[in-house]
C-alpha positions, -999 to +999 in steps of 0.1 A: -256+006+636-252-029+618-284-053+613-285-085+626-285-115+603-300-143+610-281-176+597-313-196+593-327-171+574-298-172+552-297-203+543-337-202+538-328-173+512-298-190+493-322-222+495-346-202+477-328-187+447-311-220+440-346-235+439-359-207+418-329-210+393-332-248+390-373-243+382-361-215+359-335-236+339-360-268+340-389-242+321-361-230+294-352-268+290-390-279+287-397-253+261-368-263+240-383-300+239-419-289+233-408-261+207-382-288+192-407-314+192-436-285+181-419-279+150-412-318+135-446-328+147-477-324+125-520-317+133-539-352+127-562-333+104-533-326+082-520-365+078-550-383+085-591-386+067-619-390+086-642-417+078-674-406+056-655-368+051-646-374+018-650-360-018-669-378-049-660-372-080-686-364-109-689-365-148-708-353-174-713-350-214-728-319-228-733-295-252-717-259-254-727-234-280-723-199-291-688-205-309-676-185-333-669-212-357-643-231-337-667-255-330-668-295-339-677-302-377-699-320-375-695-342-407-663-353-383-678-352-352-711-377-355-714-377-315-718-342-316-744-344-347-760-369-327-768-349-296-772-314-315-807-336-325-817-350-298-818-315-278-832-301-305-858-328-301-862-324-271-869-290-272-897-295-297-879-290-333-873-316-362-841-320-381-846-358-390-855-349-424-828-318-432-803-342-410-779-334-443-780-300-445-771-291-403-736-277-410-732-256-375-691-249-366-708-234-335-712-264-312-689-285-294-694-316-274-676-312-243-672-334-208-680-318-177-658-328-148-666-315-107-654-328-071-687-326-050-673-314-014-687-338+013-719-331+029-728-311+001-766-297+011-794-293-019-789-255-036-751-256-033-732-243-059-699-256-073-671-250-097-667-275-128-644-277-155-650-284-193-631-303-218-640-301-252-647-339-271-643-335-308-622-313-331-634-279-317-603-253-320-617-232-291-643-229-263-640-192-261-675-175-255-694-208-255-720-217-227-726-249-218-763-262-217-780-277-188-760-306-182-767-338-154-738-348-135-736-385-121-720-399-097-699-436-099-731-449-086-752-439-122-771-416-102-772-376-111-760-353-078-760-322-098-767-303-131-742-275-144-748-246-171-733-214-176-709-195-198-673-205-200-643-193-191-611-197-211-574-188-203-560-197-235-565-185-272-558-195-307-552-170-337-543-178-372-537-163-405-525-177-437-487-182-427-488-185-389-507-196-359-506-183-325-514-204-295-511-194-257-525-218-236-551-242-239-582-227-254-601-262-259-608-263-218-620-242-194-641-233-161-673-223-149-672-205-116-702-217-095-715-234-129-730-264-113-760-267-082-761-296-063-797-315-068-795-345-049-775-351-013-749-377-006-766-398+029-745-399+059-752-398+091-719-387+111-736-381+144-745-418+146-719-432+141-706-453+173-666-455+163-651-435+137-621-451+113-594-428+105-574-435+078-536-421+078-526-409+040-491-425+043-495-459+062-471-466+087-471-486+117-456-461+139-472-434+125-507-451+133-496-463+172-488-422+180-520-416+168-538-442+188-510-426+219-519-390+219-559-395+213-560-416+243-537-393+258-560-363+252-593-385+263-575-393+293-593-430+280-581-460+262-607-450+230-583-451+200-563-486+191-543-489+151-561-517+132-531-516+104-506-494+093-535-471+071-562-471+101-568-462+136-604-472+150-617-445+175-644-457+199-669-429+206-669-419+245-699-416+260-698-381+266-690-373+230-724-400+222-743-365+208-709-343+200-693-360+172-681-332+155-672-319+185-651-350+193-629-347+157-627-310+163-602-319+195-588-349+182-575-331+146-558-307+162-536-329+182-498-326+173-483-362+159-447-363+151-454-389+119-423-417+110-413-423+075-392-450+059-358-442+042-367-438+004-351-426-024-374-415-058-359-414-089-376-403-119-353-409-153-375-389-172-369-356-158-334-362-139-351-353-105-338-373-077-355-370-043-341-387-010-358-391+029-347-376+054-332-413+072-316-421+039-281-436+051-250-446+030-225-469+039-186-460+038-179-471+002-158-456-023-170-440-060-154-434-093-168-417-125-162-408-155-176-399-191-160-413-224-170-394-253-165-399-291-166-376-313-166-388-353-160-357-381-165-358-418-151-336-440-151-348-473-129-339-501-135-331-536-107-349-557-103-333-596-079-341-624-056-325-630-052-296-660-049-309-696-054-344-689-078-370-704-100-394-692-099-376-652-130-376-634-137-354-602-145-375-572-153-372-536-125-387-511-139-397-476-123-379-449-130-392-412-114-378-381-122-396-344-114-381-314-121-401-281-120-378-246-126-393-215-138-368-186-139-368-153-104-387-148-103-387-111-093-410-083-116-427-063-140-406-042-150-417-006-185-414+006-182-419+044-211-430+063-238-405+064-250-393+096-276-369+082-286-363+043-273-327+045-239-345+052-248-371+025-255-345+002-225-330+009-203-358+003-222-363-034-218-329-044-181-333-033-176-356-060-186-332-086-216-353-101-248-342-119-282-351-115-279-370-148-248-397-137-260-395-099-291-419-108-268-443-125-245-437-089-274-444-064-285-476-086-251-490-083-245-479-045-281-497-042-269-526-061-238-529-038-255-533-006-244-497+010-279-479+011-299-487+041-331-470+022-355-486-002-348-470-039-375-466-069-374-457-100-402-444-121 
């Protein structure tokens, strides 16, 4: 017995399935943008500073003792002198009268160096790092004494002590030394307590600056896009290429921290400017990702002289008279020239692995490659901006 189709609901069915395909192949195509666009785009938090979340730096001078005689000397060291008396001083002992005989190689003078992290509360306890000041040879099982550290303002944040780590040593005998990294600074894990707090109010705040660690125009206007894309409210407008002012919504009046929470996680696909660095000093070259050469053609080569001297000793010959033995000058030159090719053609670059490709073609190291890019910049065929350090 044979069914009964329906030609309606045939057509209804086909309708379907090509409906269900075309949704299915518009998902696969959608997911290839977002995870194409997912991986070049970047978090705000990770490209951008929030106004008021920031580090300070701090300083201080002190004294570290319990050296085993690698400390300053002091006839050397009069700073060190110096403060060795006034703690002693301070702590109730006089040496102004035996000032001659205080002969120590036990203490060093040493600055104290510490990022306070932002919103640093009293009792909080930080790493610092210590530098010796004078001649000491090593800080190795020294402790630094109770030393203030101030801020740019003058003002003292915190106060460090504690026994200091080195990673380096020194050894020495009568015919050779032995040094393995550097034993005149180290570290005091959780050496230093904060004292006094850094003020700022981040839950009053009405509009909140945030400040883009490479400035860029575009950069800063998809910022300013996919905040007030997220707010679903016009809140976020670029002030310059290095700031983007965010008006506080009104339901975020009392949630400020719960306002940056959402907006640092937003992805932003950041623009940068075509830019070659070049640093001379170490041969490193480093170009941008829209670095872009024009079709121009490339020649090098290296000319090298060598000079050799091989002097010759010139004697008289046997049972003569009045001879004397001299030395005759013999010079030899050789001049080689490398690199004798024709001339190599750089198309225009599409991409830098394809620029890279065509430089690499031509058989050139890092070395003659800076002189290269500083003549293809001099010629007017690099759309990028090129500096040299």
């Amino acid at each position: 017995m044979h069914a009964i189709r329906s030609p309606i609901l045939s057509r209804r069915i086909t309708g379907a399935i090509r409906i269900g395909i075309g949704v299915l192949v518009a998902l696969v195509v959608a997911l290839q943008i977002v995870a194409g666009s997912a991986l070049a785009a970047s978090r705000i938090k990770d490209i951008t500073d929030f106004e008021g979340i920031r580090e300070n730096m701090l300083v201080g001078y002190g004294i570290v003792v319990g050296l085993n005689g690698t400390g300053d000397k002091l006839s050397k060291s009069p700073f060190t002198q110096q403060s060795l008396i006034a703690m002693l001083e301070r702590l109730g002992v006089n040496t102004r009268d035996s000032i001659t005989k205080l002969d120590t190689k036990n203490v060093a003078a040493v600055m104290v160096t510490a990022t306070l992290k932002p919103f640093a509360r009293q009792g909080t306890r930080f790493d610092i790092t210590v530098n010796s000041l004078g001649d000491s040879k090593s800080l190795r099982g020294g402790t630094l004494l109770v030393t203030p550290l101030l801020g740019a303002d003058g003002e003292v944040y915190a106060v460090a002590q504690g026994p200091v780590a080195i990673a380096g040593f020194t050894a020495s005998g009568d015919a050779q030394t032995v040094t393995q990294g550097i034993a005149t600074t180290g570290r005091i894990a959780n050496g230093a307590i904060v004292e006094r707090e850094i003020g700022f109010e981040l839950a009053k705040l009405k509009s909140v600056k945030i400040s883009l660690r490479n400035p860029d125009l575009t950069t800063a206007r998809r910022i300013a896009e996919a905040i007030n894309s997220a707010l679903r409210k016009r809140a976020a407008r670029p002030l310059d290429p290095a700031t983007v002012l965010l008006t506080v919504p009104r339901k975020y009046r009392n949630n400020i921290v719960g306002l940056l929470t959402d907006i640092e996680q937003l992805q932003v696909r950041p623009d940068t400017i075509a830019k070659v660095i070049i640093d001379e000093t170490s041969g490193i070259i480093v170009m941008g990702e829209r670095v872009r050469i024009s079709t121009v053609a490339i020649a090098q080569g290296n000319l090298t002289i060598r000079i050799t001297e091989t002097p010759q000793v010139s004697q008289p010959g046997p049972f003569t008279t009045g001879g004397t033995t001299t030395t005759v000058p013999r010079t030899r030159i050789d001049v080689e020239e490398q690199g004798k090719k024709k001339f190599g053609i750089v198309k225009n670059s599409l991409t830098l692995q394809q620029l890279v490709t065509n430089l690499n073609a031509l058989g050139i190291g890092p070395r003659d490659l800076i002189g290269i890019l500083q003549a293809i910049k001099a010629a007017g065929a690099m759309q990028a901006s090129l500096e040299v350090r």
